[in-house]
PDB file of N, CA, C and O in Angstrom:
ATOM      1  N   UNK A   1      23.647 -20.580  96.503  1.00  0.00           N
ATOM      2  CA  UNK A   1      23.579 -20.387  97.937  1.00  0.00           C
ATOM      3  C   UNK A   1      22.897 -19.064  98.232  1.00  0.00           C
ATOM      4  O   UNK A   1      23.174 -18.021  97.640  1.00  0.00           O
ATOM      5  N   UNK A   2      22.093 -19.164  99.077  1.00  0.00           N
ATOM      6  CA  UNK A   2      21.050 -17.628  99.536  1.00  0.00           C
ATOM      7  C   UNK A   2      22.225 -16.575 100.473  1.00  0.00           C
ATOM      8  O   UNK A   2      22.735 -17.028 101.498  1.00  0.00           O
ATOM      9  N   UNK A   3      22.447 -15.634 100.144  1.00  0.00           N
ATOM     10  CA  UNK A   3      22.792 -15.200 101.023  1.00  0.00           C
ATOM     11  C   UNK A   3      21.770 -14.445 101.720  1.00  0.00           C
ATOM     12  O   UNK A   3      20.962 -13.671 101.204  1.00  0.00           O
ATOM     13  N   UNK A   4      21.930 -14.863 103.411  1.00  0.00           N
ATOM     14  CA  UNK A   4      21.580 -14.627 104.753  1.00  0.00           C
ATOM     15  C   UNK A   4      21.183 -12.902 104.825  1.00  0.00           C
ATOM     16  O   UNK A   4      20.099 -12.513 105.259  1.00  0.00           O
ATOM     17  N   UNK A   5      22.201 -12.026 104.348  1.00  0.00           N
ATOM     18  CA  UNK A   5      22.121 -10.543 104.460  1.00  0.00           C
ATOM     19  C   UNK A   5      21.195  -9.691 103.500  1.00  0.00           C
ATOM     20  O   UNK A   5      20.543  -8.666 103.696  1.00  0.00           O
ATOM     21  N   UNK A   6      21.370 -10.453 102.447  1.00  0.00           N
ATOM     22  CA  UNK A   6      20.678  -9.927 101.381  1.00  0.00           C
ATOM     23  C   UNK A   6      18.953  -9.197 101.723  1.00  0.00           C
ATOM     24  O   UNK A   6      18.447  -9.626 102.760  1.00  0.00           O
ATOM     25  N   UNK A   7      18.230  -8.321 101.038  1.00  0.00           N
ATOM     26  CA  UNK A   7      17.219  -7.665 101.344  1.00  0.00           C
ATOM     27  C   UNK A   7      16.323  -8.451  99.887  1.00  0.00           C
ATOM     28  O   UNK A   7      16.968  -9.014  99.003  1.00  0.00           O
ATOM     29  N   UNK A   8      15.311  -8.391  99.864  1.00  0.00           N
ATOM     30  CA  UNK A   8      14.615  -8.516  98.357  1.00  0.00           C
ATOM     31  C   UNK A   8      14.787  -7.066  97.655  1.00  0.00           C
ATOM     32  O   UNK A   8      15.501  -6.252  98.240  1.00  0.00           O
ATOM     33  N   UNK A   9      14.287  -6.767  96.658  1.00  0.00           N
ATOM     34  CA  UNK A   9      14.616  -5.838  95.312  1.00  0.00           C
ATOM     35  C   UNK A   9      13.620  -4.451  95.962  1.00  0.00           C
ATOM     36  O   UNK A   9      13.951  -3.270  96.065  1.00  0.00           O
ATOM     37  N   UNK A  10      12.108  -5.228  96.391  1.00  0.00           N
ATOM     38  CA  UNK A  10      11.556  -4.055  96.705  1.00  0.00           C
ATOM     39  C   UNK A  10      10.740  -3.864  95.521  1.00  0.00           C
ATOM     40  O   UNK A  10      10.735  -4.811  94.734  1.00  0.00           O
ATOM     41  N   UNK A  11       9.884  -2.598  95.155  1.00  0.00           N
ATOM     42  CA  UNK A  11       8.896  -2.165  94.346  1.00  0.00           C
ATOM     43  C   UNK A  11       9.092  -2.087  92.932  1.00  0.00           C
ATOM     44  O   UNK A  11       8.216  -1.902  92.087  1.00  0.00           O
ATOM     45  N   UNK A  12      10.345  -2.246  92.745  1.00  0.00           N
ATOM     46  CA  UNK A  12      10.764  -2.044  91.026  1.00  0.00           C
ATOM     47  C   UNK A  12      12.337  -3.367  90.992  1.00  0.00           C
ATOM     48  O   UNK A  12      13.246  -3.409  91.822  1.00  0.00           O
ATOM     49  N   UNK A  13      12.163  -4.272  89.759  1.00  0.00           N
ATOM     50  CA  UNK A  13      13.182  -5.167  89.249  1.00  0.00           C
ATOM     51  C   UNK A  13      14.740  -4.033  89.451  1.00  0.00           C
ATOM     52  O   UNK A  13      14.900  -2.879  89.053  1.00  0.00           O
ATOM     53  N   UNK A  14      15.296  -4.567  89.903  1.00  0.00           N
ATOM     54  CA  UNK A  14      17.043  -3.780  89.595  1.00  0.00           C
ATOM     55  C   UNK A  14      17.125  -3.712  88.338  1.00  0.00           C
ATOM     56  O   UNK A  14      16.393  -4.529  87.779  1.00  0.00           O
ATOM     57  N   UNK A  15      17.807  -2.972  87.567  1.00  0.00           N
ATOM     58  CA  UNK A  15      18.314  -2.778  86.007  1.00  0.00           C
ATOM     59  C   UNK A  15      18.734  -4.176  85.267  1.00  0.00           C
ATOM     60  O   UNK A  15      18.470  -4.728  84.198  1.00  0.00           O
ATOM     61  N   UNK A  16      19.636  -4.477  86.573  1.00  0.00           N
ATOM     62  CA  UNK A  16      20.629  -5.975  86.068  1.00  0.00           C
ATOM     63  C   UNK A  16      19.305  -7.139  85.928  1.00  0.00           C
ATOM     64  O   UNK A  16      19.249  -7.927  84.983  1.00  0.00           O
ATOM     65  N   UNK A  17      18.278  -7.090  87.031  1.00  0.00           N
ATOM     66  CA  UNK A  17      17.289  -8.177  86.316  1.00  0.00           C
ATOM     67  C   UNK A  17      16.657  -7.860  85.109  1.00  0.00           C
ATOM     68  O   UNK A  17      16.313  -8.608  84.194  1.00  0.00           O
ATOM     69  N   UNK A  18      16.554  -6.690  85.227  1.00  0.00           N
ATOM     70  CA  UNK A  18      15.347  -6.040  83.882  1.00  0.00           C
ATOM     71  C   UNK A  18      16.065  -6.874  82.723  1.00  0.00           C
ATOM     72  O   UNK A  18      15.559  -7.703  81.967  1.00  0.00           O
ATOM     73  N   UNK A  19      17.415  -6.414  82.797  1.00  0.00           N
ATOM     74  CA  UNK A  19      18.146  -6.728  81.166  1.00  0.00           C
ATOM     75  C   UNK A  19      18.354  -8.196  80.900  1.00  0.00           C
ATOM     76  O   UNK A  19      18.492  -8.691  79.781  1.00  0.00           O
ATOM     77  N   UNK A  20      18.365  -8.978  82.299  1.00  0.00           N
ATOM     78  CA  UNK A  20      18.725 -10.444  82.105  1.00  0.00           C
ATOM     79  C   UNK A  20      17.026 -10.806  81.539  1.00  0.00           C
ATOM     80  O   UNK A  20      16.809 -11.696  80.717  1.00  0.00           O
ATOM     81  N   UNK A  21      16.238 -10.189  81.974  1.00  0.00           N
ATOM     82  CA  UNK A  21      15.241 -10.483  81.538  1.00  0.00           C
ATOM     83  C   UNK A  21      14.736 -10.543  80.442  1.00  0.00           C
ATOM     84  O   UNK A  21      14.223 -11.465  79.808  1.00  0.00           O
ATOM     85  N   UNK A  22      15.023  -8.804  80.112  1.00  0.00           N
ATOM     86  CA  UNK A  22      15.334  -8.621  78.594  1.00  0.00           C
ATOM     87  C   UNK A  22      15.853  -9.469  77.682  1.00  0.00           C
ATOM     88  O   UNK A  22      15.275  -9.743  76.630  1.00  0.00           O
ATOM     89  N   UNK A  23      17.172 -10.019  78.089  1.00  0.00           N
ATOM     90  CA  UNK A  23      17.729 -10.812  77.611  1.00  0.00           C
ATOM     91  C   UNK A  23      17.353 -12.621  77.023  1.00  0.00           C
ATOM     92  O   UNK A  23      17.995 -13.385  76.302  1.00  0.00           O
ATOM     93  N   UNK A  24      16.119 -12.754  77.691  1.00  0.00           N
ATOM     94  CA  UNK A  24      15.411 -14.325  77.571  1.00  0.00           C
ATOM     95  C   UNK A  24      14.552 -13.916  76.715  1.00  0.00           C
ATOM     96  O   UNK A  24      14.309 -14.649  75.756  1.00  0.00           O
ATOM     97  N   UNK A  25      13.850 -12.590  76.853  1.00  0.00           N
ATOM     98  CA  UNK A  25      12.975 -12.289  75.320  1.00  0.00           C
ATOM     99  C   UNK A  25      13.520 -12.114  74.427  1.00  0.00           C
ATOM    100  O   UNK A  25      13.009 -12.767  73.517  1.00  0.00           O
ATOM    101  N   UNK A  26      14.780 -11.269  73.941  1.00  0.00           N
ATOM    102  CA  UNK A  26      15.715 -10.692  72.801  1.00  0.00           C
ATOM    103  C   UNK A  26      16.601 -12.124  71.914  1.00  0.00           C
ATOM    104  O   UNK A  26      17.138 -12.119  70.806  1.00  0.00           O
ATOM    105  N   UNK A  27      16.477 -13.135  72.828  1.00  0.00           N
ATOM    106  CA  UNK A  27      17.257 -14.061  72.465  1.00  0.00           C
ATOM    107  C   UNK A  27      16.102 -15.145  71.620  1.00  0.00           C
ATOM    108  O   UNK A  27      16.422 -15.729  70.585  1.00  0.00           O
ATOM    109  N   UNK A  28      14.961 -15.261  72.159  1.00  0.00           N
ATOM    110  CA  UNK A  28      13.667 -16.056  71.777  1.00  0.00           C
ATOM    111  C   UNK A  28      13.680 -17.059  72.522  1.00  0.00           C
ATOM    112  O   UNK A  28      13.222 -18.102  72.055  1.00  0.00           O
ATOM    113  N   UNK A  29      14.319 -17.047  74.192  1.00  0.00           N
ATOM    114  CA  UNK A  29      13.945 -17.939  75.103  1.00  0.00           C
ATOM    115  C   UNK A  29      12.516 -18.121  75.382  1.00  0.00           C
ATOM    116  O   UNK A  29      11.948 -19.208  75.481  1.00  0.00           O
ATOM    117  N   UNK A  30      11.989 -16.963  75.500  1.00  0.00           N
ATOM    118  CA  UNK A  30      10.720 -16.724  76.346  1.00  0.00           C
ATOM    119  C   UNK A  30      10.053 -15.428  75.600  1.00  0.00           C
ATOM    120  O   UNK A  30      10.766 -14.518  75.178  1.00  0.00           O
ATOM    121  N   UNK A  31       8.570 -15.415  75.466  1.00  0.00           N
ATOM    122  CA  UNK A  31       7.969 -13.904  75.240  1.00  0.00           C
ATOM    123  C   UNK A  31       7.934 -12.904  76.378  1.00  0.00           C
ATOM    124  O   UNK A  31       8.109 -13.330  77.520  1.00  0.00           O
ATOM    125  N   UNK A  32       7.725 -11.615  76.172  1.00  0.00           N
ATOM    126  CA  UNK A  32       7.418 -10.783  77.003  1.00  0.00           C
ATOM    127  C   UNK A  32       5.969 -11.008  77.774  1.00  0.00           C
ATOM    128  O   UNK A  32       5.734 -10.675  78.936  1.00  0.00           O
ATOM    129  N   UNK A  33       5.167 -11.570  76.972  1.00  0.00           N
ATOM    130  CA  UNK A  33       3.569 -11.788  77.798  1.00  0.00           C
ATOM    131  C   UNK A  33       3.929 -13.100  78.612  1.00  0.00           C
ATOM    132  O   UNK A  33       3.234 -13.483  79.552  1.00  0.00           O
ATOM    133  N   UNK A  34       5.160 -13.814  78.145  1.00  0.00           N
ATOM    134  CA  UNK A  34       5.460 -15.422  79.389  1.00  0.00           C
ATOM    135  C   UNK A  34       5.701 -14.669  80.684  1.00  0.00           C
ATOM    136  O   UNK A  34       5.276 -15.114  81.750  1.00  0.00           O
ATOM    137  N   UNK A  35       6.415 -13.468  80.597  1.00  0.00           N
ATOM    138  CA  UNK A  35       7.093 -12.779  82.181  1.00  0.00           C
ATOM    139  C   UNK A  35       6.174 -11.939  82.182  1.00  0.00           C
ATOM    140  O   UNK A  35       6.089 -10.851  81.611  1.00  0.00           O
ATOM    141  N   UNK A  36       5.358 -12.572  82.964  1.00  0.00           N
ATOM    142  CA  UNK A  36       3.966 -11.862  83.387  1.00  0.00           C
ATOM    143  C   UNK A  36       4.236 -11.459  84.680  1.00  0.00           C
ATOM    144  O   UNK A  36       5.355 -11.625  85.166  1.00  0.00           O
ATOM    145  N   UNK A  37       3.171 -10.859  85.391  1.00  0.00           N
ATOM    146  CA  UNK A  37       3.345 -10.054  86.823  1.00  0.00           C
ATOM    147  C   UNK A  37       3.301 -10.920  87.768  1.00  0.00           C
ATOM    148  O   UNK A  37       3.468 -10.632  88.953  1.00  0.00           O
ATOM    149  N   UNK A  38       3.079 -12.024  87.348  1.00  0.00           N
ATOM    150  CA  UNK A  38       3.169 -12.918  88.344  1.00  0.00           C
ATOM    151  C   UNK A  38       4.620 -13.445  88.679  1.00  0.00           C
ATOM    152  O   UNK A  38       4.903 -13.977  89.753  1.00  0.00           O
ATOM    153  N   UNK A  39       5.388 -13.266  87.780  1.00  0.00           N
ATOM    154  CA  UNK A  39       6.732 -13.591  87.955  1.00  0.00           C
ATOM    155  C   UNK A  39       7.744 -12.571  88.589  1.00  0.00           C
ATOM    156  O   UNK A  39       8.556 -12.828  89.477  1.00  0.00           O
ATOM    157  N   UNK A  40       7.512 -11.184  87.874  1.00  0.00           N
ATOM    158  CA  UNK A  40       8.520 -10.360  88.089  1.00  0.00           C
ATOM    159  C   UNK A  40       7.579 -10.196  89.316  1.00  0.00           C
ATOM    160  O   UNK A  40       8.341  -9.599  90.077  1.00  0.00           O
ATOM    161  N   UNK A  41       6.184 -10.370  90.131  1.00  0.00           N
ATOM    162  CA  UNK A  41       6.018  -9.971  91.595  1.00  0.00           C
ATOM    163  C   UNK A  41       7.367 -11.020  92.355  1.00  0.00           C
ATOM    164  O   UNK A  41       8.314 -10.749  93.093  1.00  0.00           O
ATOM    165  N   UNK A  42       6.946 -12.072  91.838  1.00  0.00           N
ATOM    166  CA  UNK A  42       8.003 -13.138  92.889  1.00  0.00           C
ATOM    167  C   UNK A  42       9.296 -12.597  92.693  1.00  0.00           C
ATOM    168  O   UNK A  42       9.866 -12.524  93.782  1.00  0.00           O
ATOM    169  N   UNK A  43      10.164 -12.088  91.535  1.00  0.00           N
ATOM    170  CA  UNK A  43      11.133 -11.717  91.002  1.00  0.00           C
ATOM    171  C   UNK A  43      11.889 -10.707  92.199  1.00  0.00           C
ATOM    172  O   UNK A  43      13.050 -10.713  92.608  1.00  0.00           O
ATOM    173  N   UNK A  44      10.596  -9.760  92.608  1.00  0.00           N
ATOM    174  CA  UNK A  44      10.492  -8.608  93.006  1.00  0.00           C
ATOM    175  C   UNK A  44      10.891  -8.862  95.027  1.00  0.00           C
ATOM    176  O   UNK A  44      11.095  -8.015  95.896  1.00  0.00           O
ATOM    177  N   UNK A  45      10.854 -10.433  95.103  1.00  0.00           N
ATOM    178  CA  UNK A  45      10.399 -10.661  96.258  1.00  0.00           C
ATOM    179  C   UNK A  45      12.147 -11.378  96.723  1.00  0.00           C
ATOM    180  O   UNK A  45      12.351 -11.927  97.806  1.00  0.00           O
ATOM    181  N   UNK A  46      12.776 -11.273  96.088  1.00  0.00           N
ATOM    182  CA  UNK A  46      13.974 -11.893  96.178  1.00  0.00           C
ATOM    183  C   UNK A  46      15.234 -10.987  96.115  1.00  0.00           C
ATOM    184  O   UNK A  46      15.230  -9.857  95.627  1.00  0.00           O
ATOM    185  N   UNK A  47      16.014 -11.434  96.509  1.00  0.00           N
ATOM    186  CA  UNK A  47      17.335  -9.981  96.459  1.00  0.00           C
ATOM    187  C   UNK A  47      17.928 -10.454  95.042  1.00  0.00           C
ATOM    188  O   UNK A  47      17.926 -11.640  94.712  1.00  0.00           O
ATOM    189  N   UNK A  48      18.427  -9.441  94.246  1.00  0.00           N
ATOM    190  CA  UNK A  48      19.338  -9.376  92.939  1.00  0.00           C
ATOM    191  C   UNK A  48      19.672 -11.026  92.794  1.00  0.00           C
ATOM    192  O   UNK A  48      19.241 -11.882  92.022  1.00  0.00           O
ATOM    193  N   UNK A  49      20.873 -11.075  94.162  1.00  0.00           N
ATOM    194  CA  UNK A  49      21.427 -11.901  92.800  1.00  0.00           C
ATOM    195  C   UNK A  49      20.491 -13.605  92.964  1.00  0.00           C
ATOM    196  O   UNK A  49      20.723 -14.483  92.133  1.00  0.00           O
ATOM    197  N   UNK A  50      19.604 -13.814  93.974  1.00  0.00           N
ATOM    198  CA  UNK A  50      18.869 -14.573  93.489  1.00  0.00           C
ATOM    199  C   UNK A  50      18.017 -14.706  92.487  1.00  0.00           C
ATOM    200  O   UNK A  50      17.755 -15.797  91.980  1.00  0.00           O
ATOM    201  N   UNK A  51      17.442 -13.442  92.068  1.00  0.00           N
ATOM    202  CA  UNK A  51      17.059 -13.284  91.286  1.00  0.00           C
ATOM    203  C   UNK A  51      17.886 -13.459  89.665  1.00  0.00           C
ATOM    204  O   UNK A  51      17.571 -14.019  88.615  1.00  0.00           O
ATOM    205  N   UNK A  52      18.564 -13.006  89.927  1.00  0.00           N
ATOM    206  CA  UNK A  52      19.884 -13.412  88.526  1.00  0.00           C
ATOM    207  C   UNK A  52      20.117 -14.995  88.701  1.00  0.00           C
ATOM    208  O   UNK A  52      20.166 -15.621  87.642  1.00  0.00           O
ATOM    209  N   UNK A  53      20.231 -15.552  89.606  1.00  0.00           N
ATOM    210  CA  UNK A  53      20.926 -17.232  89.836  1.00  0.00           C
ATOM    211  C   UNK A  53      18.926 -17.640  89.084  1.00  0.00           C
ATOM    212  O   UNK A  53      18.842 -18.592  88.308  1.00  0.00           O
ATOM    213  N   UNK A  54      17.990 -17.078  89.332  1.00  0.00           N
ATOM    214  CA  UNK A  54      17.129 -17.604  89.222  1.00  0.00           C
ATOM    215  C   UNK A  54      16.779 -17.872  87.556  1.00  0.00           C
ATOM    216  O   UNK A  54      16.524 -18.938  86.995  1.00  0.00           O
ATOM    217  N   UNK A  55      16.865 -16.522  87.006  1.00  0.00           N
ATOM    218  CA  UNK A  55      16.815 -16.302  85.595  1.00  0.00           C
ATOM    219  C   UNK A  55      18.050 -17.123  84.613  1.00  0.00           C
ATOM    220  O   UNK A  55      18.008 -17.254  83.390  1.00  0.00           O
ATOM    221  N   UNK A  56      18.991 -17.551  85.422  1.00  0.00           N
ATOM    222  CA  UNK A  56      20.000 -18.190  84.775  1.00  0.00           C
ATOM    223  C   UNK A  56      19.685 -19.480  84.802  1.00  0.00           C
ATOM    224  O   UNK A  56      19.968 -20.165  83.820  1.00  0.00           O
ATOM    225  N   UNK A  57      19.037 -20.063  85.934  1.00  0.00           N
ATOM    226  CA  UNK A  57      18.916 -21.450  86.017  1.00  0.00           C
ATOM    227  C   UNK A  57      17.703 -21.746  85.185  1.00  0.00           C
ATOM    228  O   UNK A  57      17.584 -22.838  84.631  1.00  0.00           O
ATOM    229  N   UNK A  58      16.761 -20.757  85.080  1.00  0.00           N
ATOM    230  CA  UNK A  58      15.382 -21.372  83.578  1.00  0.00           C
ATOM    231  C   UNK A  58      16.254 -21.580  82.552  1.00  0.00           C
ATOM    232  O   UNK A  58      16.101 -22.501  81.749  1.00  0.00           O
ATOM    233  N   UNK A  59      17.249 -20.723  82.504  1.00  0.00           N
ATOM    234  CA  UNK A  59      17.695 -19.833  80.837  1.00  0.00           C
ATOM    235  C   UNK A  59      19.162 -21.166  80.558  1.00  0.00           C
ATOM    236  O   UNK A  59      19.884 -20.984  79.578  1.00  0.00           O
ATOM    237  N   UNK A  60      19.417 -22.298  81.416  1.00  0.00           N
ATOM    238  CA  UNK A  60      20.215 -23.358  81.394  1.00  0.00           C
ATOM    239  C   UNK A  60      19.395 -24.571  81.046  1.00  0.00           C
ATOM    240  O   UNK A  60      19.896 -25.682  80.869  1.00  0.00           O
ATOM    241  N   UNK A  61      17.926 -24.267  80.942  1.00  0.00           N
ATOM    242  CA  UNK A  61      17.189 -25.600  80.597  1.00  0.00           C
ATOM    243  C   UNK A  61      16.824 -25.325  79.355  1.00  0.00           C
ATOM    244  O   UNK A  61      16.383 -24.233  78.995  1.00  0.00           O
ATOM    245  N   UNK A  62      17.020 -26.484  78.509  1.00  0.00           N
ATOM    246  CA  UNK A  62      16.642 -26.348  76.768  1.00  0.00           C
ATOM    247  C   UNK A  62      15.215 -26.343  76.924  1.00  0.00           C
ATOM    248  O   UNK A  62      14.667 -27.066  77.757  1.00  0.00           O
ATOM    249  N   UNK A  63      14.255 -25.160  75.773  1.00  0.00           N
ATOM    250  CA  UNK A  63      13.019 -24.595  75.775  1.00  0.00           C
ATOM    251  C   UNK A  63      12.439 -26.016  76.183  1.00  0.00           C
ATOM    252  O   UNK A  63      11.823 -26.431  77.165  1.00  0.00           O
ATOM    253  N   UNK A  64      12.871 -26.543  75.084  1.00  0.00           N
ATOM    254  CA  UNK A  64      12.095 -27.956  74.285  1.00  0.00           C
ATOM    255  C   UNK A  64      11.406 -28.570  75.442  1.00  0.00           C
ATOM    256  O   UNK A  64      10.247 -28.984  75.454  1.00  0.00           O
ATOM    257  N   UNK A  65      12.360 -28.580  76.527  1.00  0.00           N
ATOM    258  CA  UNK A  65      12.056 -29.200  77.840  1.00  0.00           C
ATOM    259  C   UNK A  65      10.774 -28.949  78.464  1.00  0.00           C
ATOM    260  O   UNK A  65      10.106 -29.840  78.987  1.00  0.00           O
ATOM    261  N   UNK A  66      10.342 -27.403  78.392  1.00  0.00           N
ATOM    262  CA  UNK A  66       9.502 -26.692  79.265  1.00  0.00           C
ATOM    263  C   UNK A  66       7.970 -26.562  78.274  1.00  0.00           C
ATOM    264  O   UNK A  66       7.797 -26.075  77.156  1.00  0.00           O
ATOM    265  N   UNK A  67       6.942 -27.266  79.299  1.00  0.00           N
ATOM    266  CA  UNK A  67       5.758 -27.104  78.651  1.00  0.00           C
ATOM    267  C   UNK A  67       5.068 -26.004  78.707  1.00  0.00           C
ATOM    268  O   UNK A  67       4.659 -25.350  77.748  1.00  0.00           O
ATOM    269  N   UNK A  68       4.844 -25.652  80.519  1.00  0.00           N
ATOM    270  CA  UNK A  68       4.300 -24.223  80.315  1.00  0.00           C
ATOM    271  C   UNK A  68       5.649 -23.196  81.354  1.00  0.00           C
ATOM    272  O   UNK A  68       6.236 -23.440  82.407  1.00  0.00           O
ATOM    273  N   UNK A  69       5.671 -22.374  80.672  1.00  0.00           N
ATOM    274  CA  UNK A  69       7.445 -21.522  81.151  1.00  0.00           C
ATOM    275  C   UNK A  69       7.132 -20.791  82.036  1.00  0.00           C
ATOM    276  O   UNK A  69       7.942 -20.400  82.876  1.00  0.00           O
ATOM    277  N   UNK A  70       5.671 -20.402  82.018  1.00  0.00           N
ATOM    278  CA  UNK A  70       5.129 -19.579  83.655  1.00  0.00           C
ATOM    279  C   UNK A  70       5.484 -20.754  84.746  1.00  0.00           C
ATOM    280  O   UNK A  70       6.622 -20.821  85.211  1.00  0.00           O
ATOM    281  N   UNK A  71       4.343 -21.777  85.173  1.00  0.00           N
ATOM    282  CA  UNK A  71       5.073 -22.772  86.022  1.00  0.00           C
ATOM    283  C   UNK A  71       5.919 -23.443  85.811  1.00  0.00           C
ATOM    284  O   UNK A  71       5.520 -24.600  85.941  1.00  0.00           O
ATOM    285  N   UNK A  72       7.088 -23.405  85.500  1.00  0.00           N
ATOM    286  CA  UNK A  72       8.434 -23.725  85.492  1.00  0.00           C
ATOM    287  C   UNK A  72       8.909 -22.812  86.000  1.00  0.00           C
ATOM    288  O   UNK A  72       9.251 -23.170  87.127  1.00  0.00           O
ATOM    289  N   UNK A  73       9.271 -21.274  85.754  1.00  0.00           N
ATOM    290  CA  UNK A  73       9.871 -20.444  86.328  1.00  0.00           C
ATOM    291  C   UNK A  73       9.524 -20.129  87.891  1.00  0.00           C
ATOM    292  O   UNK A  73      10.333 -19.839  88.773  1.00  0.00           O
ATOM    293  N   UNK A  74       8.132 -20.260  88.001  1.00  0.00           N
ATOM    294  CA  UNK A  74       7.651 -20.115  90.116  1.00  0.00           C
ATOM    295  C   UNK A  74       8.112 -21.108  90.125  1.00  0.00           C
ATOM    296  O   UNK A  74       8.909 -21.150  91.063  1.00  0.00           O
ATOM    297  N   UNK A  75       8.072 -22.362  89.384  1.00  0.00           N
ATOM    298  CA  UNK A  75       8.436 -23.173  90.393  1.00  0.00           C
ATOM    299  C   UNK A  75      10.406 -23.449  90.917  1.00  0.00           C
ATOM    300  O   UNK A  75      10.869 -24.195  91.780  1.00  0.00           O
ATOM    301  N   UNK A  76      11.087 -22.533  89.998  1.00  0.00           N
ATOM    302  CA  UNK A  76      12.228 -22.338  90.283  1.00  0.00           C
ATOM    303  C   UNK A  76      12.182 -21.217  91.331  1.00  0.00           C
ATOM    304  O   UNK A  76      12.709 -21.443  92.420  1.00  0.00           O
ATOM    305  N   UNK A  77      11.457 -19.738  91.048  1.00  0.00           N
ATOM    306  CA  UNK A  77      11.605 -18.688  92.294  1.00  0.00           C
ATOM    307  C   UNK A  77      10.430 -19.682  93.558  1.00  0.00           C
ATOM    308  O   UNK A  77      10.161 -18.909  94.478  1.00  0.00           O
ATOM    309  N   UNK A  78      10.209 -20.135  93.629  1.00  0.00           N
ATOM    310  CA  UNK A  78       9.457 -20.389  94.732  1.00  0.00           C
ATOM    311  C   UNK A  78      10.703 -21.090  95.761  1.00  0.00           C
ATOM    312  O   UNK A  78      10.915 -20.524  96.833  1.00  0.00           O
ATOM    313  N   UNK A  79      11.390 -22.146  95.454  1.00  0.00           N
ATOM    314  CA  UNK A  79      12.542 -22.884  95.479  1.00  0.00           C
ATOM    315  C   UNK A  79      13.496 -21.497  96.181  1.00  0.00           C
ATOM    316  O   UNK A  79      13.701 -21.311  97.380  1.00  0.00           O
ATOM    317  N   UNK A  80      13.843 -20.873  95.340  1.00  0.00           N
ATOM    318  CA  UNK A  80      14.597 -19.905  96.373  1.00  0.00           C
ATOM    319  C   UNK A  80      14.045 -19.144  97.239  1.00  0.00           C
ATOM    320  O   UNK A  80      14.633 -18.700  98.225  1.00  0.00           O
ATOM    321  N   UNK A  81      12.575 -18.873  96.877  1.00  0.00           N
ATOM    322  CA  UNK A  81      11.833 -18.312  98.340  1.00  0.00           C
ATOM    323  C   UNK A  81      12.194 -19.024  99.437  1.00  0.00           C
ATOM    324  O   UNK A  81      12.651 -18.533 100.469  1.00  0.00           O
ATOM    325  N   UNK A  82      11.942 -20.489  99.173  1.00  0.00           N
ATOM    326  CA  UNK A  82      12.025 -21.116 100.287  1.00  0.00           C
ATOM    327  C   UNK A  82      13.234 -21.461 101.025  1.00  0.00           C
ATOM    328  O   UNK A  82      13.280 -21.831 102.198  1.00  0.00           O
ATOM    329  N   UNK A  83      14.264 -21.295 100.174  1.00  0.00           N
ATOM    330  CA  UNK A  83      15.835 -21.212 100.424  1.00  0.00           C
ATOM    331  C   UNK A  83      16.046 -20.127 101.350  1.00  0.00           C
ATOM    332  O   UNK A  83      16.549 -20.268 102.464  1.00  0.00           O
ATOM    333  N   UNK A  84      15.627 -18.992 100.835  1.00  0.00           N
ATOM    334  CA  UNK A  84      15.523 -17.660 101.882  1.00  0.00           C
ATOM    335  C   UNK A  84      14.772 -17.621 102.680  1.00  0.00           C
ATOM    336  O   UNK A  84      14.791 -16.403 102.860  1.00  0.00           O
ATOM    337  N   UNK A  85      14.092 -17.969 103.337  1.00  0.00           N
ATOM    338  CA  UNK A  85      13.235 -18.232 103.987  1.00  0.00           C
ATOM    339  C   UNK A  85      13.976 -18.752 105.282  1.00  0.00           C
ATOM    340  O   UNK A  85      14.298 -18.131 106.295  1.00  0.00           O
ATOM    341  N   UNK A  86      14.181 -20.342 104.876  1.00  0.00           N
ATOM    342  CA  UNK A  86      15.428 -21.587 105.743  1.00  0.00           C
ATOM    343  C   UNK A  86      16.522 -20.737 106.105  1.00  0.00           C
ATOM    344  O   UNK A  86      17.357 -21.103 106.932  1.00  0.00           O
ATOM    345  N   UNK A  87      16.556 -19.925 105.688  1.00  0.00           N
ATOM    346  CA  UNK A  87      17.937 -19.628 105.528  1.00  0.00           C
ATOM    347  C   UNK A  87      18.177 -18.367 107.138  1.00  0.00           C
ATOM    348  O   UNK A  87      19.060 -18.095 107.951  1.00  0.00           O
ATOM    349  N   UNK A  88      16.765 -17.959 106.827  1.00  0.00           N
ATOM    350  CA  UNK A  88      16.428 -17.096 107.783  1.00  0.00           C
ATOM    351  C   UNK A  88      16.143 -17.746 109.241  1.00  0.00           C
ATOM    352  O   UNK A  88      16.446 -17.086 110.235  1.00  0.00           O
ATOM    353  N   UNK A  89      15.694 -18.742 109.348  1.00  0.00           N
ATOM    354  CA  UNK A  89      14.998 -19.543 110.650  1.00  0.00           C
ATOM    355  C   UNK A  89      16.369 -20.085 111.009  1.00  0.00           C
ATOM    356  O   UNK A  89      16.628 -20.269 112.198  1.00  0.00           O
ATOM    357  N   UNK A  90      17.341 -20.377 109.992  1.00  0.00           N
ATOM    358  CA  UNK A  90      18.252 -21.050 110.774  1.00  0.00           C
ATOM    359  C   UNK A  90      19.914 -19.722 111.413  1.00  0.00           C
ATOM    360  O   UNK A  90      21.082 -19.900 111.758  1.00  0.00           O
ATOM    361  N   UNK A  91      19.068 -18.623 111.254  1.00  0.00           N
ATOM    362  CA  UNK A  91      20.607 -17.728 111.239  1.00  0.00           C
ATOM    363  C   UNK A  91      20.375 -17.969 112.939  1.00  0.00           C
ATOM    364  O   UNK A  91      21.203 -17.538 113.742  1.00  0.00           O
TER     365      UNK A  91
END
């Protein structure tokens, strides 16, 4: 669920995304060159804990599944863009 109050992150990832992030490379979910700037921009564009609900919900799908992990992942933050977004038109 989006929360309504929430702000996006702003110019730099919060710590808590950095490490969840960290955490999908350290584990061998994902490489560091897969979380390209194109992601952590969208990343960047969302408040914390969407951003955490976001990184959790790639990091719940088995690799095997995912062909290319760049569009898979926008296409999960895009999904909550647009959640926040709705979320906004309808307060």
């Amino acid at each position: 669920m989006v929360d309504k109050t929430a702000i996006p992150q702003g110019d730099k990832l919060t710590d808590r995304v950095l490490a969840r992030l960290d955490l999908l490379v350290q584990s061998g979910y994902c490489t560091a060159q897969e979380l390209d700037m194109k992601v952590k921009t969208k990343l960047k564009m969302l408040p914390e804990l969407d951003a955490l609900n976001a990184i959790d919900e790639i990091n719940a799908v088995p690799r095997a599944e995912i062909r290319n992990f760049g569009s898979y992942f926008m296409g999960i933050l895009n999904r909550y863009m647009r959640d926040a977004i709705y979320s906004e038109l309808t307060i």
